[in-house]
KEFIRO-394690 format. One line per field, with one value per atom (N, C-alpha, C): residue number from 1; x, y, z; residue in one letter. Coordinates in steps of 0.001 Angstrom, whole numbers, padded with zeros to 6 digits, m for minus. Layout:
N
seq: [NUM, ...];
px: [X, ...];
py: [Y, ...];
pz: [Z, ...];
type: [a, ...];
***
This chain:
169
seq: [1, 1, 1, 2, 2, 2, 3, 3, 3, 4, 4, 4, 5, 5, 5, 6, 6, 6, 7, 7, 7, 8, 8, 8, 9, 9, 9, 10, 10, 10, 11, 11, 11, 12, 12, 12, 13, 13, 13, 14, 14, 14, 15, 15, 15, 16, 16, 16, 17, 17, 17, 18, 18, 18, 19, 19, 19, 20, 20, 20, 21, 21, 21, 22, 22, 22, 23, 23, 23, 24, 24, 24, 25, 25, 25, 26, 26, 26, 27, 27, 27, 28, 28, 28, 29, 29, 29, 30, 30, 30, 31, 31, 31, 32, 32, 32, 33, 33, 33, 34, 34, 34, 35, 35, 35, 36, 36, 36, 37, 37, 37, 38, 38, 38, 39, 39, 39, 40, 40, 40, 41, 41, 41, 42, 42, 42, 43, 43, 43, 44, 44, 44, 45, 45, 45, 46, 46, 46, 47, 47, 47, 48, 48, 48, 49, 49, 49, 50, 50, 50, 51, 51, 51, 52, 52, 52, 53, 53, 53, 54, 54, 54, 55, 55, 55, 56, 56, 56, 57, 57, 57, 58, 58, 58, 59, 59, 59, 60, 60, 60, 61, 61, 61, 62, 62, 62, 63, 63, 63, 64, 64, 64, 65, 65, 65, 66, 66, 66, 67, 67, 67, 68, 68, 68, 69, 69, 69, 70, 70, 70, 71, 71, 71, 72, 72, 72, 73, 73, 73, 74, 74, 74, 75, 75, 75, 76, 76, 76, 77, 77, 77, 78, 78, 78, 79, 79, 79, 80, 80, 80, 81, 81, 81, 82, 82, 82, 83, 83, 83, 84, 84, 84, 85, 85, 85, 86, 86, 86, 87, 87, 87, 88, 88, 88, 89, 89, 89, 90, 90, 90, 91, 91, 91, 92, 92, 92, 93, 93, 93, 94, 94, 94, 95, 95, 95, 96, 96, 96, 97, 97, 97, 98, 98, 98, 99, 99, 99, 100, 100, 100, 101, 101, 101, 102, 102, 102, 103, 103, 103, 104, 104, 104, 105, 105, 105, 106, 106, 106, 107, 107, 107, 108, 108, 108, 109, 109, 109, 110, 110, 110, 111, 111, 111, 112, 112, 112, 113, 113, 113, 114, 114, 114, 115, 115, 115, 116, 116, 116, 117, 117, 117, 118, 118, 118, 119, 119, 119, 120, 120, 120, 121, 121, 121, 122, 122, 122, 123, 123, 123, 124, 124, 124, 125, 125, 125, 126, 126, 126, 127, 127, 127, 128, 128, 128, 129, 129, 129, 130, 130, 130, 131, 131, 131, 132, 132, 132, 133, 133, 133, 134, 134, 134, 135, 135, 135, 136, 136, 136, 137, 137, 137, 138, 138, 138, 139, 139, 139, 140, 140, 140, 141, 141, 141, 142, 142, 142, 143, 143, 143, 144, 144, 144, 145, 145, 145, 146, 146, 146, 147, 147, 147, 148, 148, 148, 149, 149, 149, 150, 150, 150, 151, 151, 151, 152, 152, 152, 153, 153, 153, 154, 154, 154, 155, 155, 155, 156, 156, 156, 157, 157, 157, 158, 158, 158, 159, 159, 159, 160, 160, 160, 161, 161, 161, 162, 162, 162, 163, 163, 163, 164, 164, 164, 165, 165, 165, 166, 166, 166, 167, 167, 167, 168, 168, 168, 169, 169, 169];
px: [064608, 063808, 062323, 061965, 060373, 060186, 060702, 060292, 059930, 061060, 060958, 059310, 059459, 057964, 056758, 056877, 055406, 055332, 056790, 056352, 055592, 056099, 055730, 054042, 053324, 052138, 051554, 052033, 051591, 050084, 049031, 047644, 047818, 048294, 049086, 049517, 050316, 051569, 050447, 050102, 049110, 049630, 049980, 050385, 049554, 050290, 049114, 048850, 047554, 047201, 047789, 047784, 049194, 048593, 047471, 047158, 047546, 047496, 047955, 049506, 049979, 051722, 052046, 051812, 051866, 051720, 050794, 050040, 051076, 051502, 052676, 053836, 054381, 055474, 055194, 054016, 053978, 054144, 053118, 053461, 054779, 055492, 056895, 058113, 057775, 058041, 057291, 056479, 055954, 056714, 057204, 058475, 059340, 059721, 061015, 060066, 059000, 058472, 059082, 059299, 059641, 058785, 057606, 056430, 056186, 056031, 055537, 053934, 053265, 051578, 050987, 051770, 051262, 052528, 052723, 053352, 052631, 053203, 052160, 053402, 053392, 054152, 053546, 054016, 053412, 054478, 053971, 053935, 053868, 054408, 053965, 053910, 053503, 053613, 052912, 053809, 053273, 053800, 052680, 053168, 053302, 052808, 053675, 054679, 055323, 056822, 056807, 057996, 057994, 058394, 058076, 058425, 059275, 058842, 059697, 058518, 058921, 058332, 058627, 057671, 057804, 057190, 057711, 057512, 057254, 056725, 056304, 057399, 058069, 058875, 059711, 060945, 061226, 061912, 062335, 063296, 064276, 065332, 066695, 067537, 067891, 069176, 068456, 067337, 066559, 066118, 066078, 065936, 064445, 064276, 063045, 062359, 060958, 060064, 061039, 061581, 061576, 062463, 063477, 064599, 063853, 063511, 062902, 061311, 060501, 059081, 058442, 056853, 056278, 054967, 056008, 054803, 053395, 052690, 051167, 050715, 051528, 050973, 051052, 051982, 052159, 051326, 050759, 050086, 047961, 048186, 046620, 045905, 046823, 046294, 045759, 044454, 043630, 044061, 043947, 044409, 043165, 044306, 043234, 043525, 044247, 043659, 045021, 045372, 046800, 047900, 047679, 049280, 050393, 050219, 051534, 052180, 051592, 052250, 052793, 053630, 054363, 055615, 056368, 058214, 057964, 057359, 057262, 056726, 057121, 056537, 055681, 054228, 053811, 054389, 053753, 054442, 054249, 053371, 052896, 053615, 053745, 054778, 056386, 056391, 058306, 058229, 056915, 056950, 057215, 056302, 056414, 057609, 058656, 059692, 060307, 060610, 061605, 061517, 060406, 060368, 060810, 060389, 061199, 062327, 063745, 064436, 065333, 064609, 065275, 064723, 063898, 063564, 062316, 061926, 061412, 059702, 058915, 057715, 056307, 055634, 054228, 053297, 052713, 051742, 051119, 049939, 049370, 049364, 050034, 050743, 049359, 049470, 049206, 049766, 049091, 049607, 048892, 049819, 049445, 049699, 049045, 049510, 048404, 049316, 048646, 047705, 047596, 046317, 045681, 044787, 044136, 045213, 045399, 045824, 044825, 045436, 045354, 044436, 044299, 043442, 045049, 046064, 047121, 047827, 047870, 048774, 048079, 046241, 045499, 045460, 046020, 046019, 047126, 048516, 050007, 049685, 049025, 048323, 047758, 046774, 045687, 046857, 047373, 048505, 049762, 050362, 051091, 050325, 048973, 048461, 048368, 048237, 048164, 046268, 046465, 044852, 044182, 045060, 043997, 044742, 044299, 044670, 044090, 045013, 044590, 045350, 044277, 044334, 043934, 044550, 044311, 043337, 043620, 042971, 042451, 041378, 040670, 041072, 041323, 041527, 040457, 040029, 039267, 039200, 039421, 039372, 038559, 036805, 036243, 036167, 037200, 037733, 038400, 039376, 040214, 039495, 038796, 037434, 036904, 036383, 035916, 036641, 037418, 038282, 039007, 039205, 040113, 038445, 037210, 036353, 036141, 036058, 035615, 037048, 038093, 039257, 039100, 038038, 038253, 039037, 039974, 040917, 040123, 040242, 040000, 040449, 039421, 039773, 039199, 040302, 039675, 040390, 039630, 039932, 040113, 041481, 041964, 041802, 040850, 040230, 039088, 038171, 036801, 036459, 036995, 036540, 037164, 037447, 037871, 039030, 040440, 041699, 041519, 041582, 041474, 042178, 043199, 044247, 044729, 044737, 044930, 046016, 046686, 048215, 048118, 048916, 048923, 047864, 047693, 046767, 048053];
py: [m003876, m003053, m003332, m004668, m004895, m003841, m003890, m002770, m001799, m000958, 000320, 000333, m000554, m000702, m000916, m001494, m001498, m000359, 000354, 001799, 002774, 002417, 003918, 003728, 002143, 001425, 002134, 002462, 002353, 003189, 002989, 003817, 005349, 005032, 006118, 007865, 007089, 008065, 008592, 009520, 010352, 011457, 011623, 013441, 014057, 015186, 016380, 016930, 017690, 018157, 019369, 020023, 021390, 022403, 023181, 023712, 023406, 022505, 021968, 022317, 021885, 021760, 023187, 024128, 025031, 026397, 025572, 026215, 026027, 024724, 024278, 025121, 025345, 026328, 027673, 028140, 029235, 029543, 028384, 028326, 028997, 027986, 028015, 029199, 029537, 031009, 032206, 032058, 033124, 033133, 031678, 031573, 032457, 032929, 034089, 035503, 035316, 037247, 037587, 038815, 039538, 040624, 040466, 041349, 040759, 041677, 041117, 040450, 041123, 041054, 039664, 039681, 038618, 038180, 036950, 036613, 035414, 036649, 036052, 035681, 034654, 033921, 034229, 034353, 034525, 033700, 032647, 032056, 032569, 032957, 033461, 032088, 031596, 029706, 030338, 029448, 029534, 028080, 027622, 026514, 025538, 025367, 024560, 024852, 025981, 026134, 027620, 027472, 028560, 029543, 030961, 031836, 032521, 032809, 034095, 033848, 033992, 034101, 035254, 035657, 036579, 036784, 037419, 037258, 038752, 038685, 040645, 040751, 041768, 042534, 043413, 044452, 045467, 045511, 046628, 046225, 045426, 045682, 044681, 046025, 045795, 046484, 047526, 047364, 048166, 047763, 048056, 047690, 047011, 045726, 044904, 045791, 045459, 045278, 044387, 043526, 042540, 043240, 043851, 044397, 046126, 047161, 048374, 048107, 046801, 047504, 047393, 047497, 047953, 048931, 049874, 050895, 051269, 050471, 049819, 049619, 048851, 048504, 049392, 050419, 051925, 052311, 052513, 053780, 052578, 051671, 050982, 051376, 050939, 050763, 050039, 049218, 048144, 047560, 046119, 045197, 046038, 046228, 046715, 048256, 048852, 050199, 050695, 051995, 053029, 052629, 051446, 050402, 051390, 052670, 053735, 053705, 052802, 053124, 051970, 051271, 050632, 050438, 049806, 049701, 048702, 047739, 046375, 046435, 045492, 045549, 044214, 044156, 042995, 041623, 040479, 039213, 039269, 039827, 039875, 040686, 041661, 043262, 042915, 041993, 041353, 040213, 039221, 038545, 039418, 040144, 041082, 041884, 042330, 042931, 042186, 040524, 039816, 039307, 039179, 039121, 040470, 041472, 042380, 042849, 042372, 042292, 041546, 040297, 038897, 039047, 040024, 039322, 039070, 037920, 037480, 037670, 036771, 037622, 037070, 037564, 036680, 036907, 037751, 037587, 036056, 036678, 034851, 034361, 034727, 033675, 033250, 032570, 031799, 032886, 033100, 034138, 032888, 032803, 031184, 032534, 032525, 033494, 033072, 033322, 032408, 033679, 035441, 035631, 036586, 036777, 037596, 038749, 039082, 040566, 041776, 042865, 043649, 044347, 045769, 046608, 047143, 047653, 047993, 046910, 045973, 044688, 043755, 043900, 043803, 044425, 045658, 046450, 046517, 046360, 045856, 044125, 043424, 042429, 042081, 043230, 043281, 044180, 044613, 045238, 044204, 043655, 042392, 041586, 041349, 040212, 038851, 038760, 037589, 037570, 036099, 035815, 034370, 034381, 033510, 033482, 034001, 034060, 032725, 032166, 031164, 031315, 031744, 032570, 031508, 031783, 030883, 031850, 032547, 033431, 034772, 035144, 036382, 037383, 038643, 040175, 041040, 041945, 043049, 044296, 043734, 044441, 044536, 044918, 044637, 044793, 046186, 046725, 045773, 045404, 044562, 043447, 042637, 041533, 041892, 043631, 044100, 044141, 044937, 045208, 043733, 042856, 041200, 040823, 040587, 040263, 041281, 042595, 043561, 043389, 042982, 042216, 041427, 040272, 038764, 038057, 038293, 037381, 036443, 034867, 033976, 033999, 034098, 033876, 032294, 032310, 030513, 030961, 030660, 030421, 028786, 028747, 027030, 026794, 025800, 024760, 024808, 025825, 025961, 024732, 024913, 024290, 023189, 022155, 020773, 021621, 021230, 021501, 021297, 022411, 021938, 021770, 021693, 021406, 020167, 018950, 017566, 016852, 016214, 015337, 014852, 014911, 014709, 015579, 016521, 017291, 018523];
pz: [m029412, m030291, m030108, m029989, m029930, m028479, m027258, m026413, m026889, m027424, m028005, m028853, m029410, m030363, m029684, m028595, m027707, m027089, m026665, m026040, m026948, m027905, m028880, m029232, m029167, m029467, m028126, m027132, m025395, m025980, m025520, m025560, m024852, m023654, m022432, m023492, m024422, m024946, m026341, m025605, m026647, m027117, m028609, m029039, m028374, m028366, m028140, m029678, m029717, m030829, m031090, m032221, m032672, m031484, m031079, m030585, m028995, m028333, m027036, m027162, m028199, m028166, m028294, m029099, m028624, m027607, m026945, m026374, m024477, m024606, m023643, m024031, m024826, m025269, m024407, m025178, m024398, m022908, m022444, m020927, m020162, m020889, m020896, m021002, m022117, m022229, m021714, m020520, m019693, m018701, m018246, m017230, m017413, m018257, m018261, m018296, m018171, m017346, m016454, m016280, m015122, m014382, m015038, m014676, m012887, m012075, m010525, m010968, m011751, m011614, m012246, m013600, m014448, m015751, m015606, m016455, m017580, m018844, m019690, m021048, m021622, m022896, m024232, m024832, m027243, m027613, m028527, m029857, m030864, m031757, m032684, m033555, m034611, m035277, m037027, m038000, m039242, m039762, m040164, m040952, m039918, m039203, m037756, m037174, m037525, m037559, m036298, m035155, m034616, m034650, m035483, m035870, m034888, m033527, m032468, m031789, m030165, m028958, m027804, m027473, m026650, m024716, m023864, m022982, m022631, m021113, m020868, m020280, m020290, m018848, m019990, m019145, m019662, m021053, m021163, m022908, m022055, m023115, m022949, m022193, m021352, m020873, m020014, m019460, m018367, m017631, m016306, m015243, m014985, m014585, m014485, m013308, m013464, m012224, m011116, m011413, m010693, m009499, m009742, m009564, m008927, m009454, m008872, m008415, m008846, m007984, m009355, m009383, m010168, m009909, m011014, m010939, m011226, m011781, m011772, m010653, m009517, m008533, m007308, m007486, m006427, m006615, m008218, m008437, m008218, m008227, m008077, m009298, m010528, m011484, m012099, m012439, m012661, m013989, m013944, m015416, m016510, m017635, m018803, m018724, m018068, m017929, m017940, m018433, m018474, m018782, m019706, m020481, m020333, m020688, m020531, m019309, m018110, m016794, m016374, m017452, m016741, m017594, m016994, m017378, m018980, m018611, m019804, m020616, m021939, m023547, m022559, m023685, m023479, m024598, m023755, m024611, m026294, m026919, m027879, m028722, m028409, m028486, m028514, m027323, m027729, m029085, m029333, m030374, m031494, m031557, m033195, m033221, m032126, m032355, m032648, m032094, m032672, m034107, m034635, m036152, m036910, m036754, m037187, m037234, m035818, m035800, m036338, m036611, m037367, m038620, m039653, m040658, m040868, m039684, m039886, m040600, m041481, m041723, m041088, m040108, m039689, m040327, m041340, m041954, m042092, m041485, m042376, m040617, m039386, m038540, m037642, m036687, m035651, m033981, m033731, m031996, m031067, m030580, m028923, m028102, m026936, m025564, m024584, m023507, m022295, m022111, m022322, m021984, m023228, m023230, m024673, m024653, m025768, m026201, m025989, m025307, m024911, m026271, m025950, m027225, m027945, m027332, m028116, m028649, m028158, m028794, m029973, m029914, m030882, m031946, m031847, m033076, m033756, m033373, m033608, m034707, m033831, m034734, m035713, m035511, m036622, m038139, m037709, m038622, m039010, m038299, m038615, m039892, m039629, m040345, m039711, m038404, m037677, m037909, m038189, m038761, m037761, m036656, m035850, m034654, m033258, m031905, m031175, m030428, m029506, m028313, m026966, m025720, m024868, m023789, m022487, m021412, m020873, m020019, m020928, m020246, m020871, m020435, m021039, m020156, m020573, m018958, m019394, m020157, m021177, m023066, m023762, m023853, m024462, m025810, m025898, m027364, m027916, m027383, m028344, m028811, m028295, m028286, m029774, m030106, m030723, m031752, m032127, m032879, m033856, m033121, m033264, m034265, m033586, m034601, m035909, m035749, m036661, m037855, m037238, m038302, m039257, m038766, m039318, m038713, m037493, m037011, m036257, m036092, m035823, m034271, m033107, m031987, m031003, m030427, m029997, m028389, m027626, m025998, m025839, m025609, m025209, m024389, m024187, m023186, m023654, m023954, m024345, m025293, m026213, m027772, m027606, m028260, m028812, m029788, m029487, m030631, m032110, m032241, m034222, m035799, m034461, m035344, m034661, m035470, m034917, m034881, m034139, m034646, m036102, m036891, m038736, m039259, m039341, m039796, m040565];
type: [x, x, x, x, x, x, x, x, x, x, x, x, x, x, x, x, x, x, x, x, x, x, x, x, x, x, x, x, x, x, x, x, x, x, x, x, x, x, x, x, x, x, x, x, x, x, x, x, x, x, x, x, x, x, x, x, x, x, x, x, x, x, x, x, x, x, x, x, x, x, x, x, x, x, x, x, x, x, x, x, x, x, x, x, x, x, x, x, x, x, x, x, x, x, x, x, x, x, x, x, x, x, x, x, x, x, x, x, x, x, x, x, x, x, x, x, x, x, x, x, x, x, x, x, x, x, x, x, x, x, x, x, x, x, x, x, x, x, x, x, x, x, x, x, x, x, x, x, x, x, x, x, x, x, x, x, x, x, x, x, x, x, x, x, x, x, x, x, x, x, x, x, x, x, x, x, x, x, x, x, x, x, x, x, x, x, x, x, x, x, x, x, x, x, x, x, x, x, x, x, x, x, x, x, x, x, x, x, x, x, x, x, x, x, x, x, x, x, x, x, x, x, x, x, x, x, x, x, x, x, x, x, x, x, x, x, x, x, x, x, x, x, x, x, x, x, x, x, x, x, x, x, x, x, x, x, x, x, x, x, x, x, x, x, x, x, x, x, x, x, x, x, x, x, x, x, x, x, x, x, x, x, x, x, x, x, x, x, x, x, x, x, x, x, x, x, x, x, x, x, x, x, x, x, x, x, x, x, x, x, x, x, x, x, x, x, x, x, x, x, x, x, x, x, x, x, x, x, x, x, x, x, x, x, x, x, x, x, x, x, x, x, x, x, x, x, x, x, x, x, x, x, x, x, x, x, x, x, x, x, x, x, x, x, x, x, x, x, x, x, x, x, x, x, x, x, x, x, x, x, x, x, x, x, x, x, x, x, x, x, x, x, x, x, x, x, x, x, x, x, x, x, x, x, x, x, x, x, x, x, x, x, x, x, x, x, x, x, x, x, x, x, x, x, x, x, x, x, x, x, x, x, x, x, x, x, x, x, x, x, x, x, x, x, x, x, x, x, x, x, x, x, x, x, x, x, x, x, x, x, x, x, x, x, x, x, x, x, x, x, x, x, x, x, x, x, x, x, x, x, x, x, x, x, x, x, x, x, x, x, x, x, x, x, x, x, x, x, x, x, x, x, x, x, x, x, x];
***
């Protein structure tokens, strides 16, 4: 047991802070995209707690990009631009369906996603009641940028800032 007790003392073995830990989840759950272009993961988190996660690629029971091609990329359609032209919900878009499907309620929630929300998936949001986004990569959205502040929703780009939400906090 004294081992066990110096491991857990080790300096090495650092929590991560709530924002990091979730923010690894997501990662994680972008692994199951099926998008060819970009695979992107959602958190949805309340309370510390993980509400429903979401990933991009097609509905359920339709044929992936992965599998026919994607049609964004036949047609040389630029990130940010003609969301109608492609097969997939985004990660954000499968989060909020699975709370609705389960019940579940995010008002109030926490959105982790490895890249900013889109201008349509911002506004699905801003309607949910999700009151603070924390994004890994930026997309060319300047609306949604717009719209997410003209909300009040709390936006934080992870890595930028210092985590502010702390281990025991």
């Amino acid at each position: 047991m004294k081992g066990a007790n110096k491991y857990m003392r080790d300096e090495t073995m650092k929590r991560p802070a709530w924002d990091e830990y979730f923010m690894e989840i997501t990662q994680l759950v972008a692994r199951r995209s099926t998008c060819l272009r970009r695979h992107v993961g959602a958190v949805l988190v309340k309370d510390k707690n993980i509400l429903t996660t979401g990933y991009n690629g097609a509905p359920s029971g339709v044929a992936h990009c992965l599998e026919v091609g994607c049609l964004r990329e036949r047609l040389s359609v630029l990130p940010g631009e003609r969301h109608e032209l492609c097969r997939g919900l985004h990660a954000e878009q499968n989060a909020i369906i699975q709370a609705a499907k389960h019940g579940t309620n995010i008002n109030g929630a926490t959105l982790y996603c490895t890249t900013m929300p889109c201008i349509i998936c911002s506004k699905m949001l801003i309607n949910a009641g999700i009151r603070r986004i924390v994004y890994q990569q930026g997309y060319p959205d300047t609306l949604s940028e717009q719209m997410i502040e003209d909300a009040g929703i709390e936006m934080v780009k992870f890595g930028e800032n210092e985590a502010r939400e702390r281990v025991g906090e």
